[in-house]
C-alpha positions in Angstrom: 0.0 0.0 0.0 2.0 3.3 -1.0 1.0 6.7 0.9 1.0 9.9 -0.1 2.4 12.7 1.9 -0.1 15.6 2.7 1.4 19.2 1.6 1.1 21.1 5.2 -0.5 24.7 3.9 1.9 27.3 4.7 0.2 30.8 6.2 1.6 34.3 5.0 1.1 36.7 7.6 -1.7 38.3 5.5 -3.2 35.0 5.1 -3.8 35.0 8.8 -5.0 38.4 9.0 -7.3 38.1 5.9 -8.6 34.9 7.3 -9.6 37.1 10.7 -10.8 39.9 9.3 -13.0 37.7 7.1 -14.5 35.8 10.1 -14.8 39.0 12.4 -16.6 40.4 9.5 -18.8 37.4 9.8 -19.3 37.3 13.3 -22.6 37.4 13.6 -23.3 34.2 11.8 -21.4 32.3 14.7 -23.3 33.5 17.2 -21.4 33.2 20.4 -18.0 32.0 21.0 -17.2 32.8 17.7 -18.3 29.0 16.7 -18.1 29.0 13.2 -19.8 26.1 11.0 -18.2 24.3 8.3 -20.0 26.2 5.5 -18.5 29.8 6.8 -14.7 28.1 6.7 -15.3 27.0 3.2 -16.5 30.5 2.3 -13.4 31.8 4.3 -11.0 29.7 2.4 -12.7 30.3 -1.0 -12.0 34.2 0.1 -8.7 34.0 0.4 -8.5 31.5 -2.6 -9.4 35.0 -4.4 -7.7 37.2 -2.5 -3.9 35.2 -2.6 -4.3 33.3 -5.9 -0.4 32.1 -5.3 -0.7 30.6 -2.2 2.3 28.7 -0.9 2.5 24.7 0.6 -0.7 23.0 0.6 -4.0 24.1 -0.2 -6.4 25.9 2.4 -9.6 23.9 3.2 -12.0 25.0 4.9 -10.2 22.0 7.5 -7.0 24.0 7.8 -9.0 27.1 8.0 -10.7 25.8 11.3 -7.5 24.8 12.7 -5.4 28.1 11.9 -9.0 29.8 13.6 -8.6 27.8 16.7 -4.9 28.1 17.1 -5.8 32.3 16.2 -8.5 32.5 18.1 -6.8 30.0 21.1 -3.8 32.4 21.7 -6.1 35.7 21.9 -7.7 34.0 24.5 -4.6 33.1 26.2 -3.8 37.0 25.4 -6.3 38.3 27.2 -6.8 36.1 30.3 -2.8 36.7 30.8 -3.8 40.6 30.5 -5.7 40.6 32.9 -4.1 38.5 35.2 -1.2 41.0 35.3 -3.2 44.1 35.4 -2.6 45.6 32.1 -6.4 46.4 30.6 -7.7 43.3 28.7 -7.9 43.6 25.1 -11.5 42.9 23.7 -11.9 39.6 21.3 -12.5 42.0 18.3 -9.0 42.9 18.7 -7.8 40.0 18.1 -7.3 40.8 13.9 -4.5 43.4 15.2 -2.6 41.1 17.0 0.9 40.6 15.7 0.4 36.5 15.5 4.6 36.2 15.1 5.6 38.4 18.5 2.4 37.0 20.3 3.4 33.0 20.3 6.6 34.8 22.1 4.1 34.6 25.4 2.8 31.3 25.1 
């Protein structure tokens, strides 16, 4: 039986920022807890499809969209809660687009 290697999607910074900006803009359609169904990640991945025609490593489904959400949406979370832990005002989740995802994993 042979197997075929799955091509890990690599995310451009604007990918990620796209891809939030495109789901805050959709936030009412979650509801709460920003809970996204599977038809708004395919429409998410088809935007940025459009947006970055030349996308680089594998290609974004709406499965990787979900994940690079969670792991987004996860560490603003984290964000927040450590805020406010230590004092400093909390950021509001509809910051989260603005967050600089590269200098932010420094705190997890």
């Amino acid at each position: 039986m042979s197997h075929t290697l799955k091509v890990l999607a690599k995310w451009m910074e604007e990918e990620e920022h796209a891809l939030v900006l495109y789901l805050q803009e959709h936030t009412p359609v979650a509801g709460d807890g920003f809970n996204f169904s599977k038809k708004d990640f395919n429409n998410a991945c088809q935007h940025l499809k459009e947006r970055f025609p030349n996308q680089h490593g594998g290609e974004k489904t709406s499965s990787t969209c979900l994940s690079k959400w969670t792991s987004v949406h996860n560490l603003g979370v984290c964000l927040c809660a450590a805020q406010g832990a230590n004092g400093i005002p909390q950021l509001k989740e509809e910051s989260f687009a603005v967050i600089d995802l590269k200098k932010a994993s420094g705190f997890m």
